[in-house]
mmCIF entry with sequence, helices, sheets and N, C-alpha, C, O atoms, coordinates in Angstrom:
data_MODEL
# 
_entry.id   MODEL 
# 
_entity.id                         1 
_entity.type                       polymer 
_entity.pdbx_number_of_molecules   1 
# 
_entity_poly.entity_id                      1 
_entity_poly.type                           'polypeptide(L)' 
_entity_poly.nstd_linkage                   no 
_entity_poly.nstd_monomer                   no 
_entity_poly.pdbx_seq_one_letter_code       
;(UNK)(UNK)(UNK)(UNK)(UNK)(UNK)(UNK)(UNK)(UNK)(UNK)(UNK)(UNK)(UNK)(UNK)(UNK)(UNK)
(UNK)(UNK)(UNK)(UNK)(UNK)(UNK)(UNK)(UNK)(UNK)(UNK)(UNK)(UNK)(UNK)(UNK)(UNK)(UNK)
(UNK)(UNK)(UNK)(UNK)(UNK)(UNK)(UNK)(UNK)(UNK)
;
_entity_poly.pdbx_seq_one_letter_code_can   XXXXXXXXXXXXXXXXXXXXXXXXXXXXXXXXXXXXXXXXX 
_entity_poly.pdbx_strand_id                 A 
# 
loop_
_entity_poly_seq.entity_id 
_entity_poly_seq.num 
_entity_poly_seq.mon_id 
_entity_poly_seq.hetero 
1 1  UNK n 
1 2  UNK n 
1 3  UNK n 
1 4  UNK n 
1 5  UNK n 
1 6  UNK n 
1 7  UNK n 
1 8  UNK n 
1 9  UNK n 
1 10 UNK n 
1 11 UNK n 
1 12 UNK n 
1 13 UNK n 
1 14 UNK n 
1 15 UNK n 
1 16 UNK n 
1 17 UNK n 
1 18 UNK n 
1 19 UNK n 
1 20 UNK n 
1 21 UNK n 
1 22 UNK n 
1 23 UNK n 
1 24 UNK n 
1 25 UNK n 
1 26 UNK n 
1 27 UNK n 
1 28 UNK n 
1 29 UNK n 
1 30 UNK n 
1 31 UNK n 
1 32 UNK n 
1 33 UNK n 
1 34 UNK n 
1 35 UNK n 
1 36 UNK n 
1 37 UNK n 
1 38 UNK n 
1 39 UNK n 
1 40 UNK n 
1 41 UNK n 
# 
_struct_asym.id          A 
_struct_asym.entity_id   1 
# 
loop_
_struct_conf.conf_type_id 
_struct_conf.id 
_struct_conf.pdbx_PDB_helix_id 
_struct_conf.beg_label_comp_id 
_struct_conf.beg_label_asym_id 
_struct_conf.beg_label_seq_id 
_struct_conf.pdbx_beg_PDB_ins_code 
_struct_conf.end_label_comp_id 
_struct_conf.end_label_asym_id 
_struct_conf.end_label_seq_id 
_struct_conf.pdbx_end_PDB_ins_code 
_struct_conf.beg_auth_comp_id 
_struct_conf.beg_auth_asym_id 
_struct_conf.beg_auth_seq_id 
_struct_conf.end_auth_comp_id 
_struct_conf.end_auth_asym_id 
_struct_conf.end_auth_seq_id 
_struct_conf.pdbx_PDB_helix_class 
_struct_conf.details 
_struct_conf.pdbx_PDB_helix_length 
HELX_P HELX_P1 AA1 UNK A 2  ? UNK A 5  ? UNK A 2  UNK A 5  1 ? 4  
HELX_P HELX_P2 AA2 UNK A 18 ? UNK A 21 ? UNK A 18 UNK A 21 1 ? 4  
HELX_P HELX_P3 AA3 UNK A 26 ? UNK A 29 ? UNK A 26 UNK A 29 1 ? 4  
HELX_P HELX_P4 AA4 UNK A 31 ? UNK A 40 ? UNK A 31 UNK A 40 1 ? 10 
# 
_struct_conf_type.id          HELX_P 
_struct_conf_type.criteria    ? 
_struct_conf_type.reference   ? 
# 
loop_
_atom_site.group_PDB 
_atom_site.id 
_atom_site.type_symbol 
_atom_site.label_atom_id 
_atom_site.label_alt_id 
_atom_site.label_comp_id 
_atom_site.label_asym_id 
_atom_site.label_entity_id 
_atom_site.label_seq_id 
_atom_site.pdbx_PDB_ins_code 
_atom_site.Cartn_x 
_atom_site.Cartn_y 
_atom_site.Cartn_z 
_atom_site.occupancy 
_atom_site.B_iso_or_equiv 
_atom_site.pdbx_formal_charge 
_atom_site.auth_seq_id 
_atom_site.auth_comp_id 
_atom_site.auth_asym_id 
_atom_site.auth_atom_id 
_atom_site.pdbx_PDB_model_num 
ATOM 1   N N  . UNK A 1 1  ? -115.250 30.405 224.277 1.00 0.00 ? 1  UNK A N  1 
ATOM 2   C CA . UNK A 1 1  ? -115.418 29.240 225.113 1.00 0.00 ? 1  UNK A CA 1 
ATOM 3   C C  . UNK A 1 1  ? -114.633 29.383 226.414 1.00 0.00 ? 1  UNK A C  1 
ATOM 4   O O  . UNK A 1 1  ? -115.028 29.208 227.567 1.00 0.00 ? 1  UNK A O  1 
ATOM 5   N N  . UNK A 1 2  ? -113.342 29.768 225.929 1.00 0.00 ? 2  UNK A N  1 
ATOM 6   C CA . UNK A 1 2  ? -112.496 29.971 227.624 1.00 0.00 ? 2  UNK A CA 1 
ATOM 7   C C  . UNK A 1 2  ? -113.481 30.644 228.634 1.00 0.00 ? 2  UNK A C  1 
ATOM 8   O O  . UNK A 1 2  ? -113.687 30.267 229.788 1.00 0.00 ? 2  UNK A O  1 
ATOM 9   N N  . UNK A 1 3  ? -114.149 31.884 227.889 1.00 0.00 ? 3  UNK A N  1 
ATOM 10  C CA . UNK A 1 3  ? -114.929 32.718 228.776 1.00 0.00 ? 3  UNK A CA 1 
ATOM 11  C C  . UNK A 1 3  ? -115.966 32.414 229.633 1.00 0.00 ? 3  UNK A C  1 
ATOM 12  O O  . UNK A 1 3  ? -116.376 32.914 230.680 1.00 0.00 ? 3  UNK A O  1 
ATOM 13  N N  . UNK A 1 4  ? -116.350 31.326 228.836 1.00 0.00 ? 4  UNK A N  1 
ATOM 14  C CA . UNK A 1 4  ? -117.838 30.739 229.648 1.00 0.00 ? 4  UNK A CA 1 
ATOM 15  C C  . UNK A 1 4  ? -117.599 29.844 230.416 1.00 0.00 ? 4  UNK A C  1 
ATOM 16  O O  . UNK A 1 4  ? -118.300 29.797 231.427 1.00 0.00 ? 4  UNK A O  1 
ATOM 17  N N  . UNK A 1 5  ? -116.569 28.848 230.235 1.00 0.00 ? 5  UNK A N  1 
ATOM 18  C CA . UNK A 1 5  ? -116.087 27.399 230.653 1.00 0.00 ? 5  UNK A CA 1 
ATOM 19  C C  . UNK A 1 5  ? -114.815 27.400 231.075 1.00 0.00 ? 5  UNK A C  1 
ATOM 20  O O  . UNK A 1 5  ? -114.596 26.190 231.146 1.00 0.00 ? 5  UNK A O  1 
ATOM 21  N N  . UNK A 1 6  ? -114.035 27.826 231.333 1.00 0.00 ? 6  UNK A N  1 
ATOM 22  C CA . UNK A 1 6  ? -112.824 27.827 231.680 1.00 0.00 ? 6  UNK A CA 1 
ATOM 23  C C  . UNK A 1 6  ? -112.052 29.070 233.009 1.00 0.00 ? 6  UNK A C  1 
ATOM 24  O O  . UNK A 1 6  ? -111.474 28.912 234.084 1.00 0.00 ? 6  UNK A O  1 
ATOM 25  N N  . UNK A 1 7  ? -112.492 30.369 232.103 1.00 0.00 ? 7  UNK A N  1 
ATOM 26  C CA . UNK A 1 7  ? -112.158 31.350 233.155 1.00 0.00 ? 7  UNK A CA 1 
ATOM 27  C C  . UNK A 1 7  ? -113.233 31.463 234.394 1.00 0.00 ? 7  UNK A C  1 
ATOM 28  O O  . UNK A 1 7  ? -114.438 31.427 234.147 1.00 0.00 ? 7  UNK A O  1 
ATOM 29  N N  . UNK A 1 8  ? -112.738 31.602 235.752 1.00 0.00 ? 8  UNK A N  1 
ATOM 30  C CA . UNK A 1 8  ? -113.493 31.927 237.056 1.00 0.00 ? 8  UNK A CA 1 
ATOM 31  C C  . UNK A 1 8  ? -113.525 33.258 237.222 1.00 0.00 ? 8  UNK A C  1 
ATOM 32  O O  . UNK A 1 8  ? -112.581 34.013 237.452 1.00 0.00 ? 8  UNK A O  1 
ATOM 33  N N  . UNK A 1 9  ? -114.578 33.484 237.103 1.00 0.00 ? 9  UNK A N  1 
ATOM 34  C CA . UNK A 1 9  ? -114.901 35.436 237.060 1.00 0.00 ? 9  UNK A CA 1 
ATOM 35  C C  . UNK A 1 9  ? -115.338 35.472 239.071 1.00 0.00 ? 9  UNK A C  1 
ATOM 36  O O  . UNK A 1 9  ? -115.846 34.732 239.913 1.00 0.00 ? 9  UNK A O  1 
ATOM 37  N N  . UNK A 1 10 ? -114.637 37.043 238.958 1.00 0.00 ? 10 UNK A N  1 
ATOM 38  C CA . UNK A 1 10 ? -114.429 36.994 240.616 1.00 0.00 ? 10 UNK A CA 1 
ATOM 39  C C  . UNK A 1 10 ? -116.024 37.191 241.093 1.00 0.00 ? 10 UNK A C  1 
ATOM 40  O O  . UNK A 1 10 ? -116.403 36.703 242.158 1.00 0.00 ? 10 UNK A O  1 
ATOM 41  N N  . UNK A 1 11 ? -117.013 38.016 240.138 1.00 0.00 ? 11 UNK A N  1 
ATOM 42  C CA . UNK A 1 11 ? -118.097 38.083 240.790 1.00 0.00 ? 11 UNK A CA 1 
ATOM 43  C C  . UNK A 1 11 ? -119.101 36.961 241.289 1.00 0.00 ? 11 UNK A C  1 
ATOM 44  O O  . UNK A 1 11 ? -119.930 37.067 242.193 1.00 0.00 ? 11 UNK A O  1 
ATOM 45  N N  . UNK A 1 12 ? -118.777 35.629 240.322 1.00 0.00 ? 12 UNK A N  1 
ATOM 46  C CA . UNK A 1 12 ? -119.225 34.588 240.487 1.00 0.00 ? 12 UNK A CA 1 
ATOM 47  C C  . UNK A 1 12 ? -118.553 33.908 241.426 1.00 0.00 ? 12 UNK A C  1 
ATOM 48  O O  . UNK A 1 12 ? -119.216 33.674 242.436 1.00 0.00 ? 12 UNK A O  1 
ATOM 49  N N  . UNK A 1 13 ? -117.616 33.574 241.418 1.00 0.00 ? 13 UNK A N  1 
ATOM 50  C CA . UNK A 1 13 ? -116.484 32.803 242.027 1.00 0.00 ? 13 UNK A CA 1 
ATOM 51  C C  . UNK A 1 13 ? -116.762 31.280 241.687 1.00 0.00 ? 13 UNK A C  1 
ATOM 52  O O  . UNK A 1 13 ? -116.773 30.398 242.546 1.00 0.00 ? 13 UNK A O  1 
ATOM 53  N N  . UNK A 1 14 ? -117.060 31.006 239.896 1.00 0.00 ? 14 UNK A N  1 
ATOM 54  C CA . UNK A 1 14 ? -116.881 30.469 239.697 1.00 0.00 ? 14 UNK A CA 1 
ATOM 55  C C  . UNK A 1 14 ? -117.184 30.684 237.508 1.00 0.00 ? 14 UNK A C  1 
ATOM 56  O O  . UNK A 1 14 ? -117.064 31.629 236.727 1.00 0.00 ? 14 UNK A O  1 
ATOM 57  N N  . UNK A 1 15 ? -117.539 29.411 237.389 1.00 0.00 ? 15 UNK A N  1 
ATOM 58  C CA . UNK A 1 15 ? -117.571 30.204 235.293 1.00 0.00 ? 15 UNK A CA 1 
ATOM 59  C C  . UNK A 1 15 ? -119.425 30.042 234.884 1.00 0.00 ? 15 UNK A C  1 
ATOM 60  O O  . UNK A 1 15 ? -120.184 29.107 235.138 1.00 0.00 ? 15 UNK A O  1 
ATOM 61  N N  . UNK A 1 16 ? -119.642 31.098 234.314 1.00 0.00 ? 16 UNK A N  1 
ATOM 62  C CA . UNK A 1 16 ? -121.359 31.060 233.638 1.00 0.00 ? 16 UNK A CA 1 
ATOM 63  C C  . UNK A 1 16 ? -121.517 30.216 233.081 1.00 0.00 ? 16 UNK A C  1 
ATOM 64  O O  . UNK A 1 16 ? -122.363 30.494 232.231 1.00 0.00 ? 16 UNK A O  1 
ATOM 65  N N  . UNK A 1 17 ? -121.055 28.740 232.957 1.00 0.00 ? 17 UNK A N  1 
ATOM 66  C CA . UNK A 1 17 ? -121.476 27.865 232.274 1.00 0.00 ? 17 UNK A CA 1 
ATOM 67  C C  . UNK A 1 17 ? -121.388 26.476 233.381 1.00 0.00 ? 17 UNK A C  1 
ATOM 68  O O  . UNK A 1 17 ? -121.689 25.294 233.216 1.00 0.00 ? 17 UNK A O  1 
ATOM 69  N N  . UNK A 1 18 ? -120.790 27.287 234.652 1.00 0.00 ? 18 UNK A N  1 
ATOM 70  C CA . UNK A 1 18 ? -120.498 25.823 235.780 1.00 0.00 ? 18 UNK A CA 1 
ATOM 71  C C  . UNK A 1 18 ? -121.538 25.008 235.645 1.00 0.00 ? 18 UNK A C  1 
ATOM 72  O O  . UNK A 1 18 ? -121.154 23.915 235.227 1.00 0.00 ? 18 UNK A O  1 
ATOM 73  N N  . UNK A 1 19 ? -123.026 25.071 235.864 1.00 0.00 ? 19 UNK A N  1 
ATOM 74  C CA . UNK A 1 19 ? -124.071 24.322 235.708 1.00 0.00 ? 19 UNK A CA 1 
ATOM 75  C C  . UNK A 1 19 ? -124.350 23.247 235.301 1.00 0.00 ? 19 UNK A C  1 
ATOM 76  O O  . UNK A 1 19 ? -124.706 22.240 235.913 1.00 0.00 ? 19 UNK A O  1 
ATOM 77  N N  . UNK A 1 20 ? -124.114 23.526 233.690 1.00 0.00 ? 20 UNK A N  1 
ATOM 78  C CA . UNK A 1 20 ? -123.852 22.474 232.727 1.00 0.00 ? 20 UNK A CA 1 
ATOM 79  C C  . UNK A 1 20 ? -122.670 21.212 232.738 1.00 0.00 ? 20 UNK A C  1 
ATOM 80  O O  . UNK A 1 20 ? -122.736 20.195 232.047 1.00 0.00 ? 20 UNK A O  1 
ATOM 81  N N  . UNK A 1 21 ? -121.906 21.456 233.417 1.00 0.00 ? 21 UNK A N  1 
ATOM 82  C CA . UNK A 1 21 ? -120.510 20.257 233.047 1.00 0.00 ? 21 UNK A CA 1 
ATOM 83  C C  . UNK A 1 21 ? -119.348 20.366 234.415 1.00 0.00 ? 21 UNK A C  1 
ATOM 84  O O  . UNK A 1 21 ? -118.501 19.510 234.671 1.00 0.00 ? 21 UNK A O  1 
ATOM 85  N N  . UNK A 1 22 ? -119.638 21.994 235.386 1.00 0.00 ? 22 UNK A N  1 
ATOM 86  C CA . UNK A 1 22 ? -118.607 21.512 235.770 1.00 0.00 ? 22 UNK A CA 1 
ATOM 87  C C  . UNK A 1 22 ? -117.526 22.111 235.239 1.00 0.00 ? 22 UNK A C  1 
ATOM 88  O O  . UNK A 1 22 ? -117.393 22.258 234.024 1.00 0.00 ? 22 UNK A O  1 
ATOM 89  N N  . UNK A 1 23 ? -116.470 22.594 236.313 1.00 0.00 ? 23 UNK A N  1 
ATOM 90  C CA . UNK A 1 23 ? -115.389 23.263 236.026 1.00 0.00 ? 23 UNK A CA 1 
ATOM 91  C C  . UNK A 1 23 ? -114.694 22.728 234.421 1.00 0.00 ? 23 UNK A C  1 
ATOM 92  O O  . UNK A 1 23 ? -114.708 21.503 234.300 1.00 0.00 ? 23 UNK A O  1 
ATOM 93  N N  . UNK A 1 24 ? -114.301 23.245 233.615 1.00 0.00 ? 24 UNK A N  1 
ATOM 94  C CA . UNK A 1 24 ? -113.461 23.026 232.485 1.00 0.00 ? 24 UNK A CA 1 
ATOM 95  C C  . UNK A 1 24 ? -111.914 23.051 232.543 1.00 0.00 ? 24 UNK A C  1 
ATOM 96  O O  . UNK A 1 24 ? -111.458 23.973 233.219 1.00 0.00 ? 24 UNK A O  1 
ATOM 97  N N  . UNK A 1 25 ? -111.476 22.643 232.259 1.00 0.00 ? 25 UNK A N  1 
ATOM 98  C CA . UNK A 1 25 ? -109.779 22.934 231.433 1.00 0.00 ? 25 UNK A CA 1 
ATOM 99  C C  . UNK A 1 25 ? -109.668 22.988 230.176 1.00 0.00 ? 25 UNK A C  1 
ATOM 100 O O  . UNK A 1 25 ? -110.630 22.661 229.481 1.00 0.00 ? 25 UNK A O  1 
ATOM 101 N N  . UNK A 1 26 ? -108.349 23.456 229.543 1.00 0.00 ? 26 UNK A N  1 
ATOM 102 C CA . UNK A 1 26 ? -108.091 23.809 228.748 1.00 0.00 ? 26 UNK A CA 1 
ATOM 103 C C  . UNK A 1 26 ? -108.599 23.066 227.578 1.00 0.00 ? 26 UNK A C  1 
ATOM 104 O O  . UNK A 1 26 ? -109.231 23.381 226.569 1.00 0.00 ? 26 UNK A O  1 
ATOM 105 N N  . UNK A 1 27 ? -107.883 21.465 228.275 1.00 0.00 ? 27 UNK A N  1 
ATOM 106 C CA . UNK A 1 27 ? -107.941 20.398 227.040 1.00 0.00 ? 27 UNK A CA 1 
ATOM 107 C C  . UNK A 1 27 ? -109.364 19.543 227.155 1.00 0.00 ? 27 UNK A C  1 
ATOM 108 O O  . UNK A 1 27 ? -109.654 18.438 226.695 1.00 0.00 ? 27 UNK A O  1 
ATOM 109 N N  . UNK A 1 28 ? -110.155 20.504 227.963 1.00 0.00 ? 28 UNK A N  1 
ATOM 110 C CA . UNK A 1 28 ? -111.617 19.946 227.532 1.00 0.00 ? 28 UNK A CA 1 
ATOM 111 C C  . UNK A 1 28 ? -112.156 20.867 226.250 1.00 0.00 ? 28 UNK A C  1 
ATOM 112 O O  . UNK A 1 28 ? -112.763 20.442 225.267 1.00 0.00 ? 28 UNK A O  1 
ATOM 113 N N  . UNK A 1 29 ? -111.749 22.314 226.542 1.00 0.00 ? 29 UNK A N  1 
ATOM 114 C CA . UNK A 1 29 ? -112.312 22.785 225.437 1.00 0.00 ? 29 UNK A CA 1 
ATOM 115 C C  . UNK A 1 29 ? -111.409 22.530 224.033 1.00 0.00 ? 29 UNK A C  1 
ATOM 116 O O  . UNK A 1 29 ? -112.232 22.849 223.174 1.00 0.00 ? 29 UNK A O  1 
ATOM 117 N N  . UNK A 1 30 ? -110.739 22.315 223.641 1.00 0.00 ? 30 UNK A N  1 
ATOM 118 C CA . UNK A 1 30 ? -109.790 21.428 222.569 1.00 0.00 ? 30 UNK A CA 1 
ATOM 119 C C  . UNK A 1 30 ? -110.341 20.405 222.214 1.00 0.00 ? 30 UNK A C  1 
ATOM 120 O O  . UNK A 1 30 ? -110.673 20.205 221.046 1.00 0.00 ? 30 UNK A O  1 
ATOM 121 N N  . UNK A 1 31 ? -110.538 19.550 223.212 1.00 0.00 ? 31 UNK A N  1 
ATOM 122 C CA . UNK A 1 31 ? -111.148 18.024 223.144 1.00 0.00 ? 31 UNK A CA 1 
ATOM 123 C C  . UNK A 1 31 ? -112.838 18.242 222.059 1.00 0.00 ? 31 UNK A C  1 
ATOM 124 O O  . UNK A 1 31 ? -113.216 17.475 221.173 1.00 0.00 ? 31 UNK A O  1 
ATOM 125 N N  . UNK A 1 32 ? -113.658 19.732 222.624 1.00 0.00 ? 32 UNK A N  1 
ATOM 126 C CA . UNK A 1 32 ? -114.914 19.903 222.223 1.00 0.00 ? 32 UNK A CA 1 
ATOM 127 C C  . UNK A 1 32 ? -114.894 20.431 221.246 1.00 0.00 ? 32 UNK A C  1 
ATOM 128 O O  . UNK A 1 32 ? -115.912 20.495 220.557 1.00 0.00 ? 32 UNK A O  1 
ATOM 129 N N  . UNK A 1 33 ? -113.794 20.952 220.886 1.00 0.00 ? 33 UNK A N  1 
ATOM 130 C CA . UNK A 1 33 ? -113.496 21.894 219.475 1.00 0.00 ? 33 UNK A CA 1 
ATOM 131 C C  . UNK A 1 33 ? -113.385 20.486 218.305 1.00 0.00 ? 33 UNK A C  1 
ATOM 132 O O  . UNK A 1 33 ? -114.230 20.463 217.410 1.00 0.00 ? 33 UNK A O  1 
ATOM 133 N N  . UNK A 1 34 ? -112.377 19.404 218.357 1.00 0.00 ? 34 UNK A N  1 
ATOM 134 C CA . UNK A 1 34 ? -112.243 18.282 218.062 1.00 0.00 ? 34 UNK A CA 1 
ATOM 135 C C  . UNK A 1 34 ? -113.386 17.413 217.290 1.00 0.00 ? 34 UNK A C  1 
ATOM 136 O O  . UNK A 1 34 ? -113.611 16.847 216.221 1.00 0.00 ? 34 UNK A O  1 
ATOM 137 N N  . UNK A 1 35 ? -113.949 17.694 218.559 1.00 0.00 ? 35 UNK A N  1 
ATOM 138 C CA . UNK A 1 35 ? -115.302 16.811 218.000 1.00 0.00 ? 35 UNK A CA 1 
ATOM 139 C C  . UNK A 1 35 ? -116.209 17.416 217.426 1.00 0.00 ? 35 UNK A C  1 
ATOM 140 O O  . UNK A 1 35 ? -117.041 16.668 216.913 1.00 0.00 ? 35 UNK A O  1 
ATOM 141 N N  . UNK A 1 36 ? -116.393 18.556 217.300 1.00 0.00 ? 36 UNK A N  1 
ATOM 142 C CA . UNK A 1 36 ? -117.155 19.529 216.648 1.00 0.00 ? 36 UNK A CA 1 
ATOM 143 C C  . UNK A 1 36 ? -116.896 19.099 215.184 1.00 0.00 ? 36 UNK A C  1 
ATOM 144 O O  . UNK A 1 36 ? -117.584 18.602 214.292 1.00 0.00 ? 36 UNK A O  1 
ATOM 145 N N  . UNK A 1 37 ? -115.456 19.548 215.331 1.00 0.00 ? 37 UNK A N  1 
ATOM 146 C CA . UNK A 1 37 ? -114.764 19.905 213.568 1.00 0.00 ? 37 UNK A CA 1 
ATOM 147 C C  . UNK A 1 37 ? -114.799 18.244 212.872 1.00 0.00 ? 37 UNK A C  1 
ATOM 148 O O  . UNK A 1 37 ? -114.694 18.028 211.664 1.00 0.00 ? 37 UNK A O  1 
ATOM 149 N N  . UNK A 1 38 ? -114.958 17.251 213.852 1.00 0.00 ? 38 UNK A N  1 
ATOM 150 C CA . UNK A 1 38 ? -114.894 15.746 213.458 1.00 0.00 ? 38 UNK A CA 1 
ATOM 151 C C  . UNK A 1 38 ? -116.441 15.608 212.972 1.00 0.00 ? 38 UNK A C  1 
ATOM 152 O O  . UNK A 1 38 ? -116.713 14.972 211.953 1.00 0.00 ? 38 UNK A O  1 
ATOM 153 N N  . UNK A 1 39 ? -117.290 16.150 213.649 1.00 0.00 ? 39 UNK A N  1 
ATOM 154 C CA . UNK A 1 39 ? -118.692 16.030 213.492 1.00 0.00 ? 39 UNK A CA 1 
ATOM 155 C C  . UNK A 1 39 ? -118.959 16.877 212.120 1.00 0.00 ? 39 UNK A C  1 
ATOM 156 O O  . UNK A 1 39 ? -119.639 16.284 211.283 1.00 0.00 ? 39 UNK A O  1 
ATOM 157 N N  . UNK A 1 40 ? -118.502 18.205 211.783 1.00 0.00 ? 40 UNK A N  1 
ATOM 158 C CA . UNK A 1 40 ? -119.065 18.651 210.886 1.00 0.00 ? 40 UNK A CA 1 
ATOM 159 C C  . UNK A 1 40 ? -118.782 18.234 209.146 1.00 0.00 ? 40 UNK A C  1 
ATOM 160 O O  . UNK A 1 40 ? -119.499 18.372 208.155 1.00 0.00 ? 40 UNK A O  1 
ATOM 161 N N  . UNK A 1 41 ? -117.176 17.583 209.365 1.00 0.00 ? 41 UNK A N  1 
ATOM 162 C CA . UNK A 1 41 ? -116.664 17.075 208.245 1.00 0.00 ? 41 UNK A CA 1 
ATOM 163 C C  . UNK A 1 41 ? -117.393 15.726 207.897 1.00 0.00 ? 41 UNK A C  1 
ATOM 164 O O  . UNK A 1 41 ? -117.070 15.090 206.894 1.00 0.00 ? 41 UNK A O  1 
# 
């Protein structure tokens, strides 16, 4: 997830998933992990 949503790769100069949501931080992907693991239980 960091990879797609979080880290800015220099060839892009920005992340392969910007499209969708928009720059990320850390504690968005935490936040999505969260609700995942809340959703599957």
């Amino acid at each position: 997830m960091y990879y797609n949503f979080v880290r800015i790769h220099t060839t892009l100069q920005t992340t392969p998933a910007w499209r969708d949501r928009g720059l990320w931080e850390m504690t968005d992907v935490v936040e999505a992990l969260e609700v995942l693991e809340a959703w599957e239980n």
